[in-house]
C-alpha positions in Angstrom: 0.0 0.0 0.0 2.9 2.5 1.0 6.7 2.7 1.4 7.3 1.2 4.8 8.0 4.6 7.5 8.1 4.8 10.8 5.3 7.4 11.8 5.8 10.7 13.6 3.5 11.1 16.7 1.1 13.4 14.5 0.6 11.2 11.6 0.0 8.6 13.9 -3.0 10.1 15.6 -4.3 11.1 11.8 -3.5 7.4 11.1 -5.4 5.8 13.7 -8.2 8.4 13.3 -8.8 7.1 9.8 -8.8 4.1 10.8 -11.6 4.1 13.8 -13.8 6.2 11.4 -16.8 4.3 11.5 -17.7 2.1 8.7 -14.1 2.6 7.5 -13.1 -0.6 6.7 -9.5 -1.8 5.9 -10.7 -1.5 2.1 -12.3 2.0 2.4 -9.1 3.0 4.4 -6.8 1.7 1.7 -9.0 3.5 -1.1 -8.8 6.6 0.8 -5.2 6.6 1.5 -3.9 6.2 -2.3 -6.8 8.3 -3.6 -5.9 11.4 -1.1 -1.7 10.4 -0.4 -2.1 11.2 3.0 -4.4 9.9 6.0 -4.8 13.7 7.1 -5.8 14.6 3.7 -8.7 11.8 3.5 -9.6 12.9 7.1 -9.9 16.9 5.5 -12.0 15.5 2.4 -14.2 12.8 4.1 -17.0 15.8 5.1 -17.1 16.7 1.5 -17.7 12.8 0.3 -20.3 11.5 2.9 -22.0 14.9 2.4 -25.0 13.0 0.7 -24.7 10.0 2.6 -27.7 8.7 4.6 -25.0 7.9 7.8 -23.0 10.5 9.6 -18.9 9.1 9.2 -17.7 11.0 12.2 -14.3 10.0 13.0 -13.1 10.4 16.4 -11.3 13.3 17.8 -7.9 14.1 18.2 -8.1 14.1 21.6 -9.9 10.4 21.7 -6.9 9.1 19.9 -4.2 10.9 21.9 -5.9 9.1 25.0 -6.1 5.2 23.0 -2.7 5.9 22.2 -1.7 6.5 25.9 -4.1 3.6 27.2 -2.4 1.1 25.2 1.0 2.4 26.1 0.6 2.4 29.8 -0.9 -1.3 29.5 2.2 -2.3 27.8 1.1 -2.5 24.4 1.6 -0.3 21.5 -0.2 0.3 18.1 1.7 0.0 14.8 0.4 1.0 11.5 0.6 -1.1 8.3 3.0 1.2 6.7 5.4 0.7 9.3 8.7 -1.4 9.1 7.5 -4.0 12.3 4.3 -4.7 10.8 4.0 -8.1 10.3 4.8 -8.6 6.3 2.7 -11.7 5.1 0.2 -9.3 6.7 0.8 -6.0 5.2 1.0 -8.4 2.0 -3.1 -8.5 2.3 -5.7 -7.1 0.0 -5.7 -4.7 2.3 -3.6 -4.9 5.4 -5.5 -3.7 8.8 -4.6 -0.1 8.9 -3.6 -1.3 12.3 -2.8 -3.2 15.0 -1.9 -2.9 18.8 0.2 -5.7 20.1 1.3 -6.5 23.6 4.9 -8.8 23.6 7.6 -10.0 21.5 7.1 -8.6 18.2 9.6 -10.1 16.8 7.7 -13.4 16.8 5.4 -12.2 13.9 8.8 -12.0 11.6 9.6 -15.7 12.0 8.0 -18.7 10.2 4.2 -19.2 11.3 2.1 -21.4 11.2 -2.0 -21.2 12.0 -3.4 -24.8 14.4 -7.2 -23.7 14.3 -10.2 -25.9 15.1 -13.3 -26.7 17.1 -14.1 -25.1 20.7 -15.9 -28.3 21.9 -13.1 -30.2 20.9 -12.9 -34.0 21.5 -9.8 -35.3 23.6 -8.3 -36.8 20.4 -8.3 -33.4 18.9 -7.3 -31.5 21.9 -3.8 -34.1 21.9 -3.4 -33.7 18.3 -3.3 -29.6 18.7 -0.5 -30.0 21.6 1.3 -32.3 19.4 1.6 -30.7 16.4 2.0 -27.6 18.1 4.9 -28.8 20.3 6.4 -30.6 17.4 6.3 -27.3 14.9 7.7 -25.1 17.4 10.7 -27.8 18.0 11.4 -27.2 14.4 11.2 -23.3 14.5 7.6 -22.3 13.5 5.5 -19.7 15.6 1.9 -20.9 16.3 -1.0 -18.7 15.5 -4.4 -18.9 16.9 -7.1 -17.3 18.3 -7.2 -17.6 22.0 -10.7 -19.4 22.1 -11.1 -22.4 23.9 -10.6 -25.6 22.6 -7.7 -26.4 19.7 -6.7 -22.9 19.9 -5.9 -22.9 23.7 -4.3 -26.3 23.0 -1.8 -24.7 20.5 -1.3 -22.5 22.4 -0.4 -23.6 25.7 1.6 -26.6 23.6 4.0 -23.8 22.2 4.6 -21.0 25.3 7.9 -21.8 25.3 9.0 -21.9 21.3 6.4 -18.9 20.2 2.8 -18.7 20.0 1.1 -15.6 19.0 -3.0 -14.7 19.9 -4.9 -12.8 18.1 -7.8 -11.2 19.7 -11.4 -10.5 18.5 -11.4 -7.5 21.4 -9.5 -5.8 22.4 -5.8 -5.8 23.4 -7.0 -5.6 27.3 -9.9 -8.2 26.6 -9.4 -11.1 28.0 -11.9 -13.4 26.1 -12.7 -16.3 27.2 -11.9 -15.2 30.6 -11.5 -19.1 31.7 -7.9 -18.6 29.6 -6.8 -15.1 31.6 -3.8 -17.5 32.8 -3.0 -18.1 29.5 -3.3 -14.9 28.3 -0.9 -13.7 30.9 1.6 -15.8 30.0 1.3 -15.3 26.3 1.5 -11.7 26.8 5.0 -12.7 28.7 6.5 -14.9 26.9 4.4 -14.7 23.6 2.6 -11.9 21.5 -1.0 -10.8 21.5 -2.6 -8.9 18.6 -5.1 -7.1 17.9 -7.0 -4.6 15.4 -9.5 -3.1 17.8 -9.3 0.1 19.6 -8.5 -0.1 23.7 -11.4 -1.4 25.5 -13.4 -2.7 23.3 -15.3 -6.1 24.0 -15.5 -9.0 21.5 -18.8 -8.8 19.6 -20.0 -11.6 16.6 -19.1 -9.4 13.8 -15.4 -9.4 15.1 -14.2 -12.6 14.7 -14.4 -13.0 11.0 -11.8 -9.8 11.0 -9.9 -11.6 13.6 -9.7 -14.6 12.2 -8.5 -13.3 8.6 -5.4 -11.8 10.5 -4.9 -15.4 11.8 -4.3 -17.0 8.3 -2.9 -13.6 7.0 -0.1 -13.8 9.4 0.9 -17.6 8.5 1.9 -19.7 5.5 -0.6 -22.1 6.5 -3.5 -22.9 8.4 -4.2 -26.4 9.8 -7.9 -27.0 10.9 -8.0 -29.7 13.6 -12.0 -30.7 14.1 -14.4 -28.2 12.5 -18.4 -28.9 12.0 -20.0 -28.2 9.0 -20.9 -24.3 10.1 -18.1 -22.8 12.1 -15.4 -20.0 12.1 -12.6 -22.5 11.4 -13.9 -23.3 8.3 -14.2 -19.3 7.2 -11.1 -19.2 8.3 -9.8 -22.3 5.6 -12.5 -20.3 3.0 -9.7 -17.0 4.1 -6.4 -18.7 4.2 -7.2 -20.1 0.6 -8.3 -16.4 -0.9 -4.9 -15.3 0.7 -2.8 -18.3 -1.0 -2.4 -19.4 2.2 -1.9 -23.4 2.3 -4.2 -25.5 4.0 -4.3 -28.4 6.0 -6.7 -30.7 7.5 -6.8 -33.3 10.4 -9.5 -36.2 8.6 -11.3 -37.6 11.2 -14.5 -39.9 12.0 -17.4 -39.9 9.4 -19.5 -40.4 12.7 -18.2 -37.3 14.4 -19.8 -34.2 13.7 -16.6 -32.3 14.8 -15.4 -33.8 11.9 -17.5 -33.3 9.1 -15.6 -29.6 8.2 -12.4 -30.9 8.3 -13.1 -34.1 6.0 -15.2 -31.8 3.3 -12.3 -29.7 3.3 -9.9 -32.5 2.3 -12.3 -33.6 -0.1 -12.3 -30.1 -1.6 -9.0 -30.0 -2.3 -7.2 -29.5 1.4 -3.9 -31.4 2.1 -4.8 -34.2 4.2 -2.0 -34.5 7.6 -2.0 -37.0 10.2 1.3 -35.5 12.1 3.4 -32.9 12.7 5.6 -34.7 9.9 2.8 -34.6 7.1 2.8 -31.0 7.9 6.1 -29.9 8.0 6.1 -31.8 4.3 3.9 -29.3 3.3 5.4 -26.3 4.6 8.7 -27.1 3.7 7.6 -27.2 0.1 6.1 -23.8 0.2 7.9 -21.1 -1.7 9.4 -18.6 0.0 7.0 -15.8 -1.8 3.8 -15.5 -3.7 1.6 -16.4 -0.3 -0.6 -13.4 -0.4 -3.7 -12.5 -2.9 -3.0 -10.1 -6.1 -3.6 -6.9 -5.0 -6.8 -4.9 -5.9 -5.9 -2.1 -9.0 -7.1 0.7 -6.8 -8.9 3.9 -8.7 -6.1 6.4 -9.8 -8.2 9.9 -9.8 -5.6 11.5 -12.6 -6.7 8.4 -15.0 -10.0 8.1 -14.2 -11.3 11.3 -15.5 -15.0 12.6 -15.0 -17.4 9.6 -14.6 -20.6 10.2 -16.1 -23.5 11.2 -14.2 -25.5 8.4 -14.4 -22.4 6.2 -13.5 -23.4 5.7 -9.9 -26.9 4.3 -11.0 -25.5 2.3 -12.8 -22.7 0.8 -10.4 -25.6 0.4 -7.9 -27.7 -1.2 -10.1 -25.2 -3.8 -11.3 -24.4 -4.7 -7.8 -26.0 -8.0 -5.8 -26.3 -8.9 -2.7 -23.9 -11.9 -3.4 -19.5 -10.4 -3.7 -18.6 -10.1 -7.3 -15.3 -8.9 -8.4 -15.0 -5.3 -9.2 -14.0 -6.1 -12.6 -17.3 -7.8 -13.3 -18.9 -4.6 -11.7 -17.2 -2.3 -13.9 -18.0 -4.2 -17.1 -21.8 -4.9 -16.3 -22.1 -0.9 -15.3 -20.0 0.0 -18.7 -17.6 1.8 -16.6 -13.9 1.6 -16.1 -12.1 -0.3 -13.4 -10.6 3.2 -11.6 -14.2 4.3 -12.3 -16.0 2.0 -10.4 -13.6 1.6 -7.6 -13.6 5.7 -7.3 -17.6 5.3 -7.2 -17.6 1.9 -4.9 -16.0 4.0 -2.5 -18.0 6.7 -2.3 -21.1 4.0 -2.4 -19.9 2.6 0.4 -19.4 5.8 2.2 -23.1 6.5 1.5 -24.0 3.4 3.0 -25.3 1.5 -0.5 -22.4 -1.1 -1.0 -19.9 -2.8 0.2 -16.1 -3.5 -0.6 -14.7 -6.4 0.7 -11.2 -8.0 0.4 -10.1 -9.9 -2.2 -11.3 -6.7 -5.0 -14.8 -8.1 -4.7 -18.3 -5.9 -3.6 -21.9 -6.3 -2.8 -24.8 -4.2 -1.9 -24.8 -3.3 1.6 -27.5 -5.3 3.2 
């Protein structure tokens, strides 16, 4: 998206202001950013483009942002933005990067090989051992586990790799301590470990978070192995993720009778590679090359190429969008515009409250 920079404390606070502007997505943010150069820029024009809009995009004040900033830093933690040199790079490799991240520990972790052990939160004992095993047997061999801190497989991996890395990322907030049956573990992840995550101090874990939490997850690793999963759970939109990432993954088969298995053994039927042990999967990840993980990045509207859209353009955009993502390309053509176009107007759409971008260069009508 940019150069990597360290920030100054100013363009920080403009930074992170962009970035907690509400229903300013990691997508929106990027479009903003290379359409206006500068985060304080966007923040100066975003009045002017959700003039019309049916939804007031009030980003926070100065002075709300001054006081995350020092919240975080007095816990221990600190935020980093993706333009920085110690964001994580398979991350800032994403279709868009989270504009940001607060992290609590050894950052250093997220720069080593990493690996994602995800998988059911009622988790049968067989599962829970095969999570501490592979775990404990990648971390012998130099790989960082990454996982989500819920209970079950996750806090398996986890706990399996304290002492060779393990990093959590969080749903909440940096501070949240969710579930709070693993604030033991969380403490001594946040000691020995790392703990991410791309909310703003204080804030508690709701539904719509975890999908966002989870895509970090499989953003941050060069593969994902799903342990159990039932036929309707986050560990499989996590595998859906990891795959539109180029991520590799890996799944566990297990009993036809089990319903914690049913995910995992569609997946391998789908096309996942099957692993039994730690072996199997350091196969795999051996044999991945050492770039070309991450998804093509989305061609994002250059304004100077672009020139004027026409004025029924917007209709049109709208009306060619569905409720179901379709590629901005497809959006473009069936609206008779061009790509910068369409992904000047899907911006300013989604501003309004009428679509939505989504990683991955695809968009929908917002619901």
């Amino acid at each position: 998206m940019t150069a990597p920079r360290a920030l100054g404390d100013a363009d920080r606070i403009d930074w992170v202001r962009l970035a907690r502007t509400p229903n300013v997505g990691p997508v929106t943010f990027a479009q903003l950013l290379h359409r206006f150069g500068t985060p304080a820029a966007a923040l100066d024009a975003l009045p002017e483009l959700t003039r019309k809009a049916r939804r007031r995009f009030q980003p926070p004040s100065r002075a709300d942002i001054e006081r995350e900033l020092e919240q975080t830093r007095q816990y221990g933690a600190r935020i980093i933005a993706s333009c920085e040199p110690e964001f994580p790079q398979l991350l800032k490799a994403l279709d868009p990067p989270p504009p940001v991240l607060a992290t609590l520990g050894n950052t250093d972790l997220a720069a080593q090989p990493t690996v994602a052990i995800v998988g059911a939160r009622n988790a049968s004992a067989a599962g829970r051992k095969m999570a501490r095993d592979m775990a404990g047997g990648l971390g012998q061999a130099g790989w960082v586990t990454v996982s989500g801190l819920a209970r079950g497989i996750d806090g398996e991996a986890h706990a399996a790799s304290l002492q060779t890395g393990t990093i959590a990322v969080l749903g909440g907030a940096v501070d949240h301590v969710y579930p709070p049956q693993h604030d033991r573990l969380y403490a001594e992840i946040a000691a020995k470990g790392l703990i991410l995550s791309e909310t703003a101090f204080g804030h508690r874990a709701k539904a719509q978070d975890f999908p966002r939490r989870n895509r970090i997850i499989t953003g941050l690793c060069r593969g994902v192995i799903v342990v159990e999963a039932a036929e309707r759970s986050g560990s499989l939109i996590s595998a859906r993720m990891a795959g539109e990432q180029g991520r590799e993954v890996m799944a566990v088969p297990g009993s036809p009778l089990d319903p914690r298995s049913a995910g995992t053994n569609r997946l391998i039927r789908q096309g996942a590679t099957l692993v039994r042990h730690v072996d199997d999967v350091l196969e795999v990840l051996d044999s991945l090359p050492l770039t070309g993980v991450s998804a093509p990045l989305t061609p994002f509207a250059d304004p100077a190429a672009s020139g004027a859209p026409p004025e029924d353009l917007q209709t049109r955009i709208l009306q060619a969008l569905s409720f179901n993502p379709m590629p901005i390309g497809e959006i473009a053509r069936a609206a008779g515009a061009s790509y910068p176009q369409c992904a000047a107007m899907l911006m300013e759409l989604e501003l309004a409250g009428d679509a939505v971008t989504l990683p991955g260069g695809l968009a929908c009508r917002a619901a």
